[in-house]
Biopython code that builds the backbone (N, CA, C, O; Angstrom):
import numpy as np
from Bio.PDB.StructureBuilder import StructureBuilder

atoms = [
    (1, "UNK", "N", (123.301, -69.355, 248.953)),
    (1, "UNK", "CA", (124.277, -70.122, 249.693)),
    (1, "UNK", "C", (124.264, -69.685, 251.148)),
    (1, "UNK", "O", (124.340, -68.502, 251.478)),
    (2, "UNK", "N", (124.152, -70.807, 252.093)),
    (2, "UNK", "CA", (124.241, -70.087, 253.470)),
    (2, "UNK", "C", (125.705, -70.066, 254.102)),
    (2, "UNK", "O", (126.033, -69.670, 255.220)),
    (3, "UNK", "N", (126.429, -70.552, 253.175)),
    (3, "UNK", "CA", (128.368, -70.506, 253.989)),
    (3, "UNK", "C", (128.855, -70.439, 252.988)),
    (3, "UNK", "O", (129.534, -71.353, 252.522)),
    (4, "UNK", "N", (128.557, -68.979, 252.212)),
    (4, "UNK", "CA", (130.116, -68.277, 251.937)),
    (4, "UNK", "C", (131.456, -68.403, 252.157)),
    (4, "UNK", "O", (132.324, -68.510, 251.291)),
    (5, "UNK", "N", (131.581, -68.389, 253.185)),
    (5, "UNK", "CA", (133.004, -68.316, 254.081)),
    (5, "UNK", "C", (133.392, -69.995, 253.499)),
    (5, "UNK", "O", (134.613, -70.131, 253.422)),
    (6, "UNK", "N", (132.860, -70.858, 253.219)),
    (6, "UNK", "CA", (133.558, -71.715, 252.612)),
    (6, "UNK", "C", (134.262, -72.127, 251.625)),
    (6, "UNK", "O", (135.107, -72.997, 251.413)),
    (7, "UNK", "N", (133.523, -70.999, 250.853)),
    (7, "UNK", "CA", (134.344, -70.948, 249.758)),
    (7, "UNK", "C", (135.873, -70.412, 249.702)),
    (7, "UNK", "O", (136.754, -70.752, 248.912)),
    (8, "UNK", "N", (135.922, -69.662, 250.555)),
    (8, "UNK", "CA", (137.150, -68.942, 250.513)),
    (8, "UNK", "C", (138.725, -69.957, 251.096)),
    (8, "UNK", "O", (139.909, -69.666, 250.921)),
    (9, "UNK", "N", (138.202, -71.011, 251.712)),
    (9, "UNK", "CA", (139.736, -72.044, 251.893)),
    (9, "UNK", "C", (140.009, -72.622, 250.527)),
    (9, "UNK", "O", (141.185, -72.705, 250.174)),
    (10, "UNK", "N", (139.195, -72.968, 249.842)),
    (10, "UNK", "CA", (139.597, -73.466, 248.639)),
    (10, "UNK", "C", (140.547, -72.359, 247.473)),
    (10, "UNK", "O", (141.540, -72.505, 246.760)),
    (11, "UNK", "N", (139.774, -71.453, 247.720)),
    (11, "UNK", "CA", (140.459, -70.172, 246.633)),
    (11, "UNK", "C", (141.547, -70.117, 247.150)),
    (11, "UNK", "O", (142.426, -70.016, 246.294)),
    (12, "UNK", "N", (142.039, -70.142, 248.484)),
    (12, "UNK", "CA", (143.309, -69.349, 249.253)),
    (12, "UNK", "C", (144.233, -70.888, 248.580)),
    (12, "UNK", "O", (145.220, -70.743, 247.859)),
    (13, "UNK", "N", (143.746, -72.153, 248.936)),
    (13, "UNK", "CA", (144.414, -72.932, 248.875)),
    (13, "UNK", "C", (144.788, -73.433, 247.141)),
    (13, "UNK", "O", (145.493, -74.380, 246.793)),
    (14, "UNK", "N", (143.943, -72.293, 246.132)),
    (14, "UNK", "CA", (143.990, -72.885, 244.653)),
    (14, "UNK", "C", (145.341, -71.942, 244.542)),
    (14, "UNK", "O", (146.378, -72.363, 244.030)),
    (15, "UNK", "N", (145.159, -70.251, 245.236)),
    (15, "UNK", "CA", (146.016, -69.342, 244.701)),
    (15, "UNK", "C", (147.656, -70.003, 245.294)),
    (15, "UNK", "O", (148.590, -70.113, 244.500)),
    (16, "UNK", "N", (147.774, -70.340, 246.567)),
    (16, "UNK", "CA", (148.931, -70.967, 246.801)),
    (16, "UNK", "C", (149.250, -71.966, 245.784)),
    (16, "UNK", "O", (150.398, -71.929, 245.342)),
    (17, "UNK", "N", (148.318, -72.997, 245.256)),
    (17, "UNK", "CA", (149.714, -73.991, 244.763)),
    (17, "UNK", "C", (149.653, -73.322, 243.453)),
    (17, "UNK", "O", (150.360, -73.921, 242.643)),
    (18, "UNK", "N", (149.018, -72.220, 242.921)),
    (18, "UNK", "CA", (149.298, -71.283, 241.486)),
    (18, "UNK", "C", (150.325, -71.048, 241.525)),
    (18, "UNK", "O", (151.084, -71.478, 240.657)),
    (19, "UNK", "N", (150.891, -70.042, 242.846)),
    (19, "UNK", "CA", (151.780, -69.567, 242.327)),
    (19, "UNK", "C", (153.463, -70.975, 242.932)),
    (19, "UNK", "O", (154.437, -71.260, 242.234)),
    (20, "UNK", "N", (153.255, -71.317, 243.877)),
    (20, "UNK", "CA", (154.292, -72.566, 243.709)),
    (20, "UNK", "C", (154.385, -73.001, 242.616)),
    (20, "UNK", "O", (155.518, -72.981, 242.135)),
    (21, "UNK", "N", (153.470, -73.461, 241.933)),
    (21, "UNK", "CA", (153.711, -74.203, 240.406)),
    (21, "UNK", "C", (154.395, -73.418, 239.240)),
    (21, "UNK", "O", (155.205, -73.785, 238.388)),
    (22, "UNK", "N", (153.750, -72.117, 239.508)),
    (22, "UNK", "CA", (154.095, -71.118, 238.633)),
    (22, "UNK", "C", (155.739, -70.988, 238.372)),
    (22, "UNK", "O", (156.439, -70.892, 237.364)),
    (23, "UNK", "N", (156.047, -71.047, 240.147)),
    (23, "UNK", "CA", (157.667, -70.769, 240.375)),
    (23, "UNK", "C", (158.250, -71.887, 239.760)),
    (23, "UNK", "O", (159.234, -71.934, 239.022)),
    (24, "UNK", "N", (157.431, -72.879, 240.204)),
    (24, "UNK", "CA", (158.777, -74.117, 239.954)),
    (24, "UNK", "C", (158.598, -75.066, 238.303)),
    (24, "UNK", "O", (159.148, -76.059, 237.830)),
    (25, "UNK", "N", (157.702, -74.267, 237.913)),
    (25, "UNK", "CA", (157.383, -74.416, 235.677)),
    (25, "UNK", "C", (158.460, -73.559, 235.939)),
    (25, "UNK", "O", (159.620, -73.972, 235.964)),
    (26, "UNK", "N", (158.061, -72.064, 236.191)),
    (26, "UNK", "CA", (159.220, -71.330, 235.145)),
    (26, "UNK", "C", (161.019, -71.683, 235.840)),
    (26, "UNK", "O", (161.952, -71.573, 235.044)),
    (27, "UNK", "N", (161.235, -71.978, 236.916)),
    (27, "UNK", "CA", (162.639, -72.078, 237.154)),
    (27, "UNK", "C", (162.699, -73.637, 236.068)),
    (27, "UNK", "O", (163.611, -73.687, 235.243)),
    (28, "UNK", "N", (161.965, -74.503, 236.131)),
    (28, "UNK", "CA", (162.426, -75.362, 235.390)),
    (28, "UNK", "C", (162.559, -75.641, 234.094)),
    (28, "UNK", "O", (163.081, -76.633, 233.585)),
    (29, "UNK", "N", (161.803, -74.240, 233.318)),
    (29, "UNK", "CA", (162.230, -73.737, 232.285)),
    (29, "UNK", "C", (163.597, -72.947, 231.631)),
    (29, "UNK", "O", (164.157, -72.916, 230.535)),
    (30, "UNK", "N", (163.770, -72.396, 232.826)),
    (30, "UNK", "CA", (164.930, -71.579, 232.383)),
    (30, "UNK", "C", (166.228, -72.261, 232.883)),
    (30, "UNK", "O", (167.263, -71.594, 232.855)),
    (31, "UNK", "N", (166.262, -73.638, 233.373)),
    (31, "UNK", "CA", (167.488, -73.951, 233.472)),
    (31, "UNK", "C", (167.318, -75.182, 232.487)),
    (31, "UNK", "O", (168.340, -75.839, 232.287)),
    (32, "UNK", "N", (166.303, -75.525, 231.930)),
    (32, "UNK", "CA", (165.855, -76.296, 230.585)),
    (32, "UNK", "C", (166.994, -75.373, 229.163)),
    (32, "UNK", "O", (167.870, -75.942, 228.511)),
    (33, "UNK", "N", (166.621, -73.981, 229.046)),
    (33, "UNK", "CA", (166.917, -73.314, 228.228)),
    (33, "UNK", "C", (168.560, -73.360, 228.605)),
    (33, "UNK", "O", (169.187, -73.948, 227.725)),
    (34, "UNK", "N", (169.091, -73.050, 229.309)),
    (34, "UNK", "CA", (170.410, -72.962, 229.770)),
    (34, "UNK", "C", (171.617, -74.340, 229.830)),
    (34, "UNK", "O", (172.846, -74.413, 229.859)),
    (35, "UNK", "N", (170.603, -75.207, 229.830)),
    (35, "UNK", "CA", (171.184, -76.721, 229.900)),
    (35, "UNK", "C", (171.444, -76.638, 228.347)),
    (35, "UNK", "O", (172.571, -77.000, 228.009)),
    (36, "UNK", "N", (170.256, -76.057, 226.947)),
    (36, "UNK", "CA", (170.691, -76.647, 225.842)),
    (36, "UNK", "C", (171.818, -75.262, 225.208)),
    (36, "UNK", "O", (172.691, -75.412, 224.354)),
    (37, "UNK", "N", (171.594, -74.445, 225.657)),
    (37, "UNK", "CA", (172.670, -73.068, 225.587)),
    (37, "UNK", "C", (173.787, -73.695, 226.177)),
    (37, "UNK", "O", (174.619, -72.788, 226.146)),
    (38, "UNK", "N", (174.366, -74.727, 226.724)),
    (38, "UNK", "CA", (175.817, -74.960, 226.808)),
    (38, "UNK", "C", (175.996, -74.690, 228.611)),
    (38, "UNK", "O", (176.826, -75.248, 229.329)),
    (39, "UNK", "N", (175.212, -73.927, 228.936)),
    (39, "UNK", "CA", (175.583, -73.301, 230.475)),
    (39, "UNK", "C", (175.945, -74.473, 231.714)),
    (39, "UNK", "O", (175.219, -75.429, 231.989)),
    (40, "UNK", "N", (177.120, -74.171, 232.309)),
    (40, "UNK", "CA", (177.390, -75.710, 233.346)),
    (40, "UNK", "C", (176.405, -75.767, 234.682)),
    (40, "UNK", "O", (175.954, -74.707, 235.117)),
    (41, "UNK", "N", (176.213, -76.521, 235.064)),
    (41, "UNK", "CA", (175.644, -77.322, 236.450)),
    (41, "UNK", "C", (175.862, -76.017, 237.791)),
    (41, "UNK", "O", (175.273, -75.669, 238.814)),
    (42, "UNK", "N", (176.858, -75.696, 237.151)),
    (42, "UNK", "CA", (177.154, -75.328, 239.027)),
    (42, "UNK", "C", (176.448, -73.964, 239.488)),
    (42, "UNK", "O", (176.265, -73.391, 240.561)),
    (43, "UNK", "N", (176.123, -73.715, 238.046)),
    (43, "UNK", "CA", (175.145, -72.217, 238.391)),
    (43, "UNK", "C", (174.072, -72.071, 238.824)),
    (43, "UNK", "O", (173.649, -70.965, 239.159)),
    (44, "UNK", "N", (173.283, -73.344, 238.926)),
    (44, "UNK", "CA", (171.814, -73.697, 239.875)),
    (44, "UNK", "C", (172.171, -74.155, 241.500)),
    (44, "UNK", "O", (171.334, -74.384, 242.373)),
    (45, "UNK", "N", (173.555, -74.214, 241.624)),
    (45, "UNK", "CA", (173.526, -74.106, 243.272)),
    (45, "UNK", "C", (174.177, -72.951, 243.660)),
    (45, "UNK", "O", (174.712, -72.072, 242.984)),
    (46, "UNK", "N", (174.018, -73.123, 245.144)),
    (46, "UNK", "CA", (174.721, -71.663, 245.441)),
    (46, "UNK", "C", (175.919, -71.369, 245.657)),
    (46, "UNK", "O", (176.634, -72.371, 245.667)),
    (47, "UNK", "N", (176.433, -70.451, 245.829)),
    (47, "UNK", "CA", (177.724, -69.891, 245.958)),
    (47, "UNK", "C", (179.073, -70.579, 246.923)),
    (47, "UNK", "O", (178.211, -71.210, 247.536)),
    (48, "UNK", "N", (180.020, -70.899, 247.413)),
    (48, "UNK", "CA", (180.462, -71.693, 248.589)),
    (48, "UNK", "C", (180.513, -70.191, 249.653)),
    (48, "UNK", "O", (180.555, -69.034, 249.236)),
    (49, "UNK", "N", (180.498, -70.564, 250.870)),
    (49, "UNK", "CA", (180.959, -69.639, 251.554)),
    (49, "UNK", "C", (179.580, -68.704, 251.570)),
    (49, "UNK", "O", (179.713, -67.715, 252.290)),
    (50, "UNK", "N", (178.657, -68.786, 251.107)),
    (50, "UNK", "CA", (177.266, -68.132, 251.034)),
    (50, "UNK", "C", (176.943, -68.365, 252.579)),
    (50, "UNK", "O", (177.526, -69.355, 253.020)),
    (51, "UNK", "N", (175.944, -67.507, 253.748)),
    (51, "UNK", "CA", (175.759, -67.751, 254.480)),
    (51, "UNK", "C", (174.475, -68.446, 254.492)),
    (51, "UNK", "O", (173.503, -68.066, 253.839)),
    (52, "UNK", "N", (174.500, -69.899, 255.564)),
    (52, "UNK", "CA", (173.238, -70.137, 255.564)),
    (52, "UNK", "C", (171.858, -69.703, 255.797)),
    (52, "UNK", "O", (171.691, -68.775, 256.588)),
    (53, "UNK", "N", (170.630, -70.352, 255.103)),
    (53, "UNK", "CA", (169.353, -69.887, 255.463)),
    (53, "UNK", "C", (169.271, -69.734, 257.363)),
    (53, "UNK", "O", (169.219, -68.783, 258.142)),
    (54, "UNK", "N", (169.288, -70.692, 257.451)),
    (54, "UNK", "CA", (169.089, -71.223, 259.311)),
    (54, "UNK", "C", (169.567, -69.770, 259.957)),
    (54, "UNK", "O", (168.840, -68.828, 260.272)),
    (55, "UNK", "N", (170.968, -69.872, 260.057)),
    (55, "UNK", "CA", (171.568, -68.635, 260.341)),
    (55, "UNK", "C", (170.905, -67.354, 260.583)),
    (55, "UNK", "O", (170.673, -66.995, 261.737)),
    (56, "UNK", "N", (170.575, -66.618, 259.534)),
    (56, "UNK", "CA", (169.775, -65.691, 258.813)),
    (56, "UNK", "C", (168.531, -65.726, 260.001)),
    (56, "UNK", "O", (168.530, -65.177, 261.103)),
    (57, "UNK", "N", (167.642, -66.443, 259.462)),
    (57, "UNK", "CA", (166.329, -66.562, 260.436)),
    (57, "UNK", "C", (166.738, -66.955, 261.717)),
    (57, "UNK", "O", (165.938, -66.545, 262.558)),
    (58, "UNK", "N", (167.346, -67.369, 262.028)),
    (58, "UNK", "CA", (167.576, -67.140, 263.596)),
    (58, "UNK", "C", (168.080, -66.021, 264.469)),
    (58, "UNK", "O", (167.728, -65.770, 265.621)),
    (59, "UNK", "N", (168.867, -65.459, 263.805)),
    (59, "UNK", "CA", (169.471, -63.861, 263.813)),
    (59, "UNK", "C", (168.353, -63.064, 263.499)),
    (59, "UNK", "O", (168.243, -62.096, 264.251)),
    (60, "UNK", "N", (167.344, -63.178, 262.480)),
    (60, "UNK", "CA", (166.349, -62.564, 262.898)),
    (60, "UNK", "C", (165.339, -62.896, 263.975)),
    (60, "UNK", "O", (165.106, -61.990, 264.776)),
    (61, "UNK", "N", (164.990, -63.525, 264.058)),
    (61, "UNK", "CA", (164.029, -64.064, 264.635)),
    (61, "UNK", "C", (164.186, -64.087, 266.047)),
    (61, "UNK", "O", (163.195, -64.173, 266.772)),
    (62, "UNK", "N", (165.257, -64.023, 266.470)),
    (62, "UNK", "CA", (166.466, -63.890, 267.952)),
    (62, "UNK", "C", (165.578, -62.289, 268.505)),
    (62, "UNK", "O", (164.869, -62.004, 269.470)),
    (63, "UNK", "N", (166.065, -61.580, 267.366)),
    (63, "UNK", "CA", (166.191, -60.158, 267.312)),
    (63, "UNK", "C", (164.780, -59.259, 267.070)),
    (63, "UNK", "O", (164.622, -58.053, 267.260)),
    (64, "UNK", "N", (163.779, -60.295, 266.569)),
    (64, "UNK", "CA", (162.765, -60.129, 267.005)),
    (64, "UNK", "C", (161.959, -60.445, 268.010)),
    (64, "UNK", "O", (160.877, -59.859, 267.979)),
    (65, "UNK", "N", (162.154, -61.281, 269.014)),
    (65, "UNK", "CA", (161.631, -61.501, 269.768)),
    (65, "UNK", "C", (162.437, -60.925, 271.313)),
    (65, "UNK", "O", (162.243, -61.268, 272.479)),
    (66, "UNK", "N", (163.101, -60.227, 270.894)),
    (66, "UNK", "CA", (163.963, -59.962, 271.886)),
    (66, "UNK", "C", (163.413, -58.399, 272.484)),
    (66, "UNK", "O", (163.392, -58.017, 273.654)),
    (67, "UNK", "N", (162.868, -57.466, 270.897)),
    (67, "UNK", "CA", (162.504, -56.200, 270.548)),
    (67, "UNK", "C", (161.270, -56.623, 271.389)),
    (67, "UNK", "O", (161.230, -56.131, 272.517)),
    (68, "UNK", "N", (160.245, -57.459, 271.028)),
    (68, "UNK", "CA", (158.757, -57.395, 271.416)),
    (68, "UNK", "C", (159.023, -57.566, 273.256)),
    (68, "UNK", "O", (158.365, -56.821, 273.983)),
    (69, "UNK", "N", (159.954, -58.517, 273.857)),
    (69, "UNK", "CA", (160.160, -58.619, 275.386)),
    (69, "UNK", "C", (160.629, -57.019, 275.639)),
    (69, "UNK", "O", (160.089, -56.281, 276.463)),
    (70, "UNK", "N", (161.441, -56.743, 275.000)),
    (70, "UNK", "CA", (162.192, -55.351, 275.550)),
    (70, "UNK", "C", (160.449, -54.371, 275.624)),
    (70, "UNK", "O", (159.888, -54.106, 276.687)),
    (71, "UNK", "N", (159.834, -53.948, 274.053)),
    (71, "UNK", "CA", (158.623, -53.441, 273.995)),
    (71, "UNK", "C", (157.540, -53.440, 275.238)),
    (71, "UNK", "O", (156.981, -52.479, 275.767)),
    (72, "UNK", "N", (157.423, -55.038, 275.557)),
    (72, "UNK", "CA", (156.392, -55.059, 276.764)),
    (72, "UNK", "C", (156.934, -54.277, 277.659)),
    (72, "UNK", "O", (156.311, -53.321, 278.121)),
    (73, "UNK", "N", (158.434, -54.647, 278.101)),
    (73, "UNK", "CA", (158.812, -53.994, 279.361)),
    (73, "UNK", "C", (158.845, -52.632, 279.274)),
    (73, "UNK", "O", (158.654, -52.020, 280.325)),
    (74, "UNK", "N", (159.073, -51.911, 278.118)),
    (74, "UNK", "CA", (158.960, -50.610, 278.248)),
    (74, "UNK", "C", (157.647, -50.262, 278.526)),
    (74, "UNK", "O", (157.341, -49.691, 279.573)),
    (75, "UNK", "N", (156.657, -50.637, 277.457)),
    (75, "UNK", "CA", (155.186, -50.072, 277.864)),
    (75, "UNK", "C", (154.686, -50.342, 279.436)),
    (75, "UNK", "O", (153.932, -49.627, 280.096)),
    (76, "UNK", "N", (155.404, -51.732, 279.882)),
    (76, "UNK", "CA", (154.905, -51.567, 281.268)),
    (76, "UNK", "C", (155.590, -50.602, 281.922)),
    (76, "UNK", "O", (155.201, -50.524, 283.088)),
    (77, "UNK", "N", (156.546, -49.748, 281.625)),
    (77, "UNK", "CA", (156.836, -49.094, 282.702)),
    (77, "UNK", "C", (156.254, -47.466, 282.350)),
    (77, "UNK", "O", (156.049, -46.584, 283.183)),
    (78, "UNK", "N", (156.065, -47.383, 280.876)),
    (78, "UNK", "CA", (154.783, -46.275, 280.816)),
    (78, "UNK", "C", (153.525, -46.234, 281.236)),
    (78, "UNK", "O", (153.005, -45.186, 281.620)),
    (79, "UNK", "N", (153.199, -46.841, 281.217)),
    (79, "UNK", "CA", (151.855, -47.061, 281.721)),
    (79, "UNK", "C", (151.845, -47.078, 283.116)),
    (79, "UNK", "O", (151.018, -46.377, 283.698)),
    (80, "UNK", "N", (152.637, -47.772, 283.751)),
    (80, "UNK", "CA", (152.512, -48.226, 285.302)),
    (80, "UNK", "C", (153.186, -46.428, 285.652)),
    (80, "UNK", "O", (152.440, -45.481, 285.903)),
    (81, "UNK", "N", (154.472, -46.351, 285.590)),
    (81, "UNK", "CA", (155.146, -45.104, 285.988)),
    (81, "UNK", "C", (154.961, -44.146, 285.693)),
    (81, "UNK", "O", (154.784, -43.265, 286.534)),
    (82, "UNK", "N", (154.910, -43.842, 284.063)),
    (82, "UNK", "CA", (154.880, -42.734, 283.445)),
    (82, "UNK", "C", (153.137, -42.336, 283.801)),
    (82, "UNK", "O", (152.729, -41.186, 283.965)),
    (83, "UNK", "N", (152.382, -43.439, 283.859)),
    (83, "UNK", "CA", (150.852, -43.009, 283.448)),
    (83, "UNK", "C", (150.427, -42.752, 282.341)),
    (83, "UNK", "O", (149.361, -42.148, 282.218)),
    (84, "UNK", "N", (151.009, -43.067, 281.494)),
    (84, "UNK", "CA", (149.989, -43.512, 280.789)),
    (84, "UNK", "C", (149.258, -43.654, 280.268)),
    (84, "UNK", "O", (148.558, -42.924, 280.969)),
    (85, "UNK", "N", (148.180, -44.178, 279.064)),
    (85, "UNK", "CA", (147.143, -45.135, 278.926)),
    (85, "UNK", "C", (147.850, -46.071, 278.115)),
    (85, "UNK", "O", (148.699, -45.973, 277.229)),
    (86, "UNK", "N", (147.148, -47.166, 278.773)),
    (86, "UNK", "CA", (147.893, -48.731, 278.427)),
    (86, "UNK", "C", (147.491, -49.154, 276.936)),
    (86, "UNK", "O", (148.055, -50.054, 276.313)),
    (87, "UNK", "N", (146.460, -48.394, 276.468)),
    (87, "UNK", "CA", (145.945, -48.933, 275.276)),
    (87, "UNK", "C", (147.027, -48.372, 274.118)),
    (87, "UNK", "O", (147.252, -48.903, 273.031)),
    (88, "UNK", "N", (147.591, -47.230, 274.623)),
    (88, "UNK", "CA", (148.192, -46.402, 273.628)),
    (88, "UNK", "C", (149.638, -47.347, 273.742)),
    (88, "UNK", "O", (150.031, -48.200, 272.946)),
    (89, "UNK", "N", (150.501, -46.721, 275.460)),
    (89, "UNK", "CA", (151.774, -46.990, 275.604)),
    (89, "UNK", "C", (152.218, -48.547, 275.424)),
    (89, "UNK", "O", (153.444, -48.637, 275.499)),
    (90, "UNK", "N", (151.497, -49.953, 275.182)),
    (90, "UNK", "CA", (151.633, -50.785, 274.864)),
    (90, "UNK", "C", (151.874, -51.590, 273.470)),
    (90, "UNK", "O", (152.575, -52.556, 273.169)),
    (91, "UNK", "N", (151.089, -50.862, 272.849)),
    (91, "UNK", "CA", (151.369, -51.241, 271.089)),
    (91, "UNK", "C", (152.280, -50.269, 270.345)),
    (91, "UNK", "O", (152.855, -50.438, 269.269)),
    (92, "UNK", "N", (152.282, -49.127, 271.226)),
    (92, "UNK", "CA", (153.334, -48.331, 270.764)),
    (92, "UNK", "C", (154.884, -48.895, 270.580)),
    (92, "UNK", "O", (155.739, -49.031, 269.706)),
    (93, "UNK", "N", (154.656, -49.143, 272.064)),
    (93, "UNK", "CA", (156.248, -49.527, 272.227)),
    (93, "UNK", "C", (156.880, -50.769, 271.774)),
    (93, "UNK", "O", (158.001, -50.951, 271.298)),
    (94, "UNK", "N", (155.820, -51.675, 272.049)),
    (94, "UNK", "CA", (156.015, -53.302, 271.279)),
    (94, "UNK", "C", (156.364, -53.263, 269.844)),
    (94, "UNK", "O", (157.197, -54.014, 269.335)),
    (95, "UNK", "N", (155.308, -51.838, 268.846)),
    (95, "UNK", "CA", (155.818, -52.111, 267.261)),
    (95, "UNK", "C", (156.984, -51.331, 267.237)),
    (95, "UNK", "O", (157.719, -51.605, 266.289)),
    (96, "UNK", "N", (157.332, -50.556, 267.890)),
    (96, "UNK", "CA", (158.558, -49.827, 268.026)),
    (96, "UNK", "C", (160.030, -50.555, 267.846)),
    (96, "UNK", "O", (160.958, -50.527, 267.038)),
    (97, "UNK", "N", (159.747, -51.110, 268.870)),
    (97, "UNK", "CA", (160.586, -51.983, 269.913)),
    (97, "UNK", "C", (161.019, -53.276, 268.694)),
    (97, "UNK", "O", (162.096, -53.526, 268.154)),
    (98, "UNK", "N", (159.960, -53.777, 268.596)),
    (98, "UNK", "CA", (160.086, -55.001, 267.112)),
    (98, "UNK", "C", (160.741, -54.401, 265.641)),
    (98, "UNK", "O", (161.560, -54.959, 264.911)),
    (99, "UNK", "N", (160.334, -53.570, 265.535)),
    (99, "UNK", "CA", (160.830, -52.576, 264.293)),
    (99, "UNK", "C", (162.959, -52.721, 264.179)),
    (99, "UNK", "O", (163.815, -53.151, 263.407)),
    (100, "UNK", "N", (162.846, -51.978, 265.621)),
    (100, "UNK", "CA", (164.572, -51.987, 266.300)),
    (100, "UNK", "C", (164.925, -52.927, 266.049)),
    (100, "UNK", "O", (166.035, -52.936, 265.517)),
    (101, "UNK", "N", (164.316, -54.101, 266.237)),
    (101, "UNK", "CA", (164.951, -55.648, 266.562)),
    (101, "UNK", "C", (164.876, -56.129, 265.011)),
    (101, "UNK", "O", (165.658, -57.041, 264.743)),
    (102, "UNK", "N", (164.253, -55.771, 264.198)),
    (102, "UNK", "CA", (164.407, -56.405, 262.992)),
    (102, "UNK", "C", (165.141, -55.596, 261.956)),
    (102, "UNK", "O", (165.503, -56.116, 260.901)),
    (103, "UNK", "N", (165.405, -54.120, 262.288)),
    (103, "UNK", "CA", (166.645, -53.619, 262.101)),
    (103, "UNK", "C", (168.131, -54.353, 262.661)),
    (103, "UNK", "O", (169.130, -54.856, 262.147)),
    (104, "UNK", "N", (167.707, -54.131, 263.772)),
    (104, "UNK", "CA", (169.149, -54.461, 264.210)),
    (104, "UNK", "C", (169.527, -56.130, 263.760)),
    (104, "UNK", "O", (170.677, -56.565, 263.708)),
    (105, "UNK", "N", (168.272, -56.934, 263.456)),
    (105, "UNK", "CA", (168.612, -58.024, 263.030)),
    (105, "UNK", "C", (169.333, -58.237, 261.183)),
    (105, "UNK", "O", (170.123, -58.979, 260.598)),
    (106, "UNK", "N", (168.432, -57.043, 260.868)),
    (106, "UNK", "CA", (169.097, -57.092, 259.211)),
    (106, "UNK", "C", (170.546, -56.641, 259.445)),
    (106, "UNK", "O", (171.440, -57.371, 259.015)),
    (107, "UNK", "N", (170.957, -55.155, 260.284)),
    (107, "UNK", "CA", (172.504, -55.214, 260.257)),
    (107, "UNK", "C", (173.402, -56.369, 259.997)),
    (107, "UNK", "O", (174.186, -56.559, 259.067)),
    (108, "UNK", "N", (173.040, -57.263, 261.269)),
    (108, "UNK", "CA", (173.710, -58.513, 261.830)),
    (108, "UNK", "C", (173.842, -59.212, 260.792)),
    (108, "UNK", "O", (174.997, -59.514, 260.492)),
    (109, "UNK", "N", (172.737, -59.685, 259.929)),
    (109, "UNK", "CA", (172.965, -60.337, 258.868)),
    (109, "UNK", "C", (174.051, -60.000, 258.232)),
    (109, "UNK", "O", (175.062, -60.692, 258.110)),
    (110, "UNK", "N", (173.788, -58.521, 257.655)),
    (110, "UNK", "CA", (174.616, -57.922, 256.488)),
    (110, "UNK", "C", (176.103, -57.785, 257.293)),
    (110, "UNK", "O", (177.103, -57.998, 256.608)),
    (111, "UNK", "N", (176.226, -57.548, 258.273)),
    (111, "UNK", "CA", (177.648, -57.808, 258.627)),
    (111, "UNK", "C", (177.925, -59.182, 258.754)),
    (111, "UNK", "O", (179.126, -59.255, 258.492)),
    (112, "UNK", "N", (177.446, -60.492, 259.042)),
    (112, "UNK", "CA", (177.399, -61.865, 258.840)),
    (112, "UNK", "C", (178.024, -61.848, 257.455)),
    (112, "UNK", "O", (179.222, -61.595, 257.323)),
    (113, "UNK", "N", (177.275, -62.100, 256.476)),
    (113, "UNK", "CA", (177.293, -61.743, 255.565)),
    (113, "UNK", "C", (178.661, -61.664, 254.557)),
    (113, "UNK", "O", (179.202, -62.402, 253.733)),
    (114, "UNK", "N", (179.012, -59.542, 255.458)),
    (114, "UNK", "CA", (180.260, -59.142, 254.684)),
    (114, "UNK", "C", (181.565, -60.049, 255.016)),
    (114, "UNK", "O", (182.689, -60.046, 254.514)),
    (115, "UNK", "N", (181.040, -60.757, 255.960)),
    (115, "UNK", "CA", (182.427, -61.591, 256.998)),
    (115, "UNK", "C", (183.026, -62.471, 255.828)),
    (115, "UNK", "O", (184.197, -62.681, 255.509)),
    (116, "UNK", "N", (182.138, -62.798, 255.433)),
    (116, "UNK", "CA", (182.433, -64.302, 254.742)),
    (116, "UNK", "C", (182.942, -63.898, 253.401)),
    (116, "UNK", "O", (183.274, -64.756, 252.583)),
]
sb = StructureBuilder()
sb.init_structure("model")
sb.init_model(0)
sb.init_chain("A")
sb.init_seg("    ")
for serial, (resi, resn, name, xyz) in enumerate(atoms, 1):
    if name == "N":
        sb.init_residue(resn, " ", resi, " ")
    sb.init_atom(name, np.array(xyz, "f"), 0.0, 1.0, " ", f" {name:<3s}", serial, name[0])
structure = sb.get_structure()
């Protein structure tokens, strides 16, 4: 075979809808089983007062991109001020920096969250 590499979109794209299908046979099994067990309707939606998805990822996602701007600016000022090497003080500080922000973004959630 002279393109290998072709093969590999198909596999990536067989293992994705595996496991989608996988998820959505077995959830539709087990609320199959639960429907003839007597169990009511309202337990396949969610909670009231649950916080939204949107929410969530935007609070993260806010908070990540906020870490990687803060990151650049720090490494630029190691590198430029401190001296540096840019190869080091740049990815340092950016995964650093992103790390913080997706901490500080899970807090936010979880206090979101406890609010409600």
């Amino acid at each position: 075979m002279e393109h290998p590499e072709i093969i590999i979109v198909p596999i990536m794209f067989g293992v994705i809808f595996g496991i989608f299908y996988l998820f959505i046979s077995a959830r539709n099994k087990e609320r199959l089983a639960l429907i003839e067990k007597g169990a009511e309707a309202s337990i396949f939606y969610g909670k009231k007062g649950r916080t939204s998805t949107w929410k969530v990822l935007v609070i993260n996602l806010a908070c990540l991109l906020m870490g990687i701007g803060l990151g650049i600016f720090i490494g630029g000022f190691f590198s430029d001020i401190v001296g540096m090497d840019e190869d080091i003080a740049m990815p340092g500080t950016i995964l650093f920096t992103a790390g913080l922000g997706l901490f500080t973004g899970f807090l936010a959630t979880k206090k979101l969250t406890a609010d409600q």
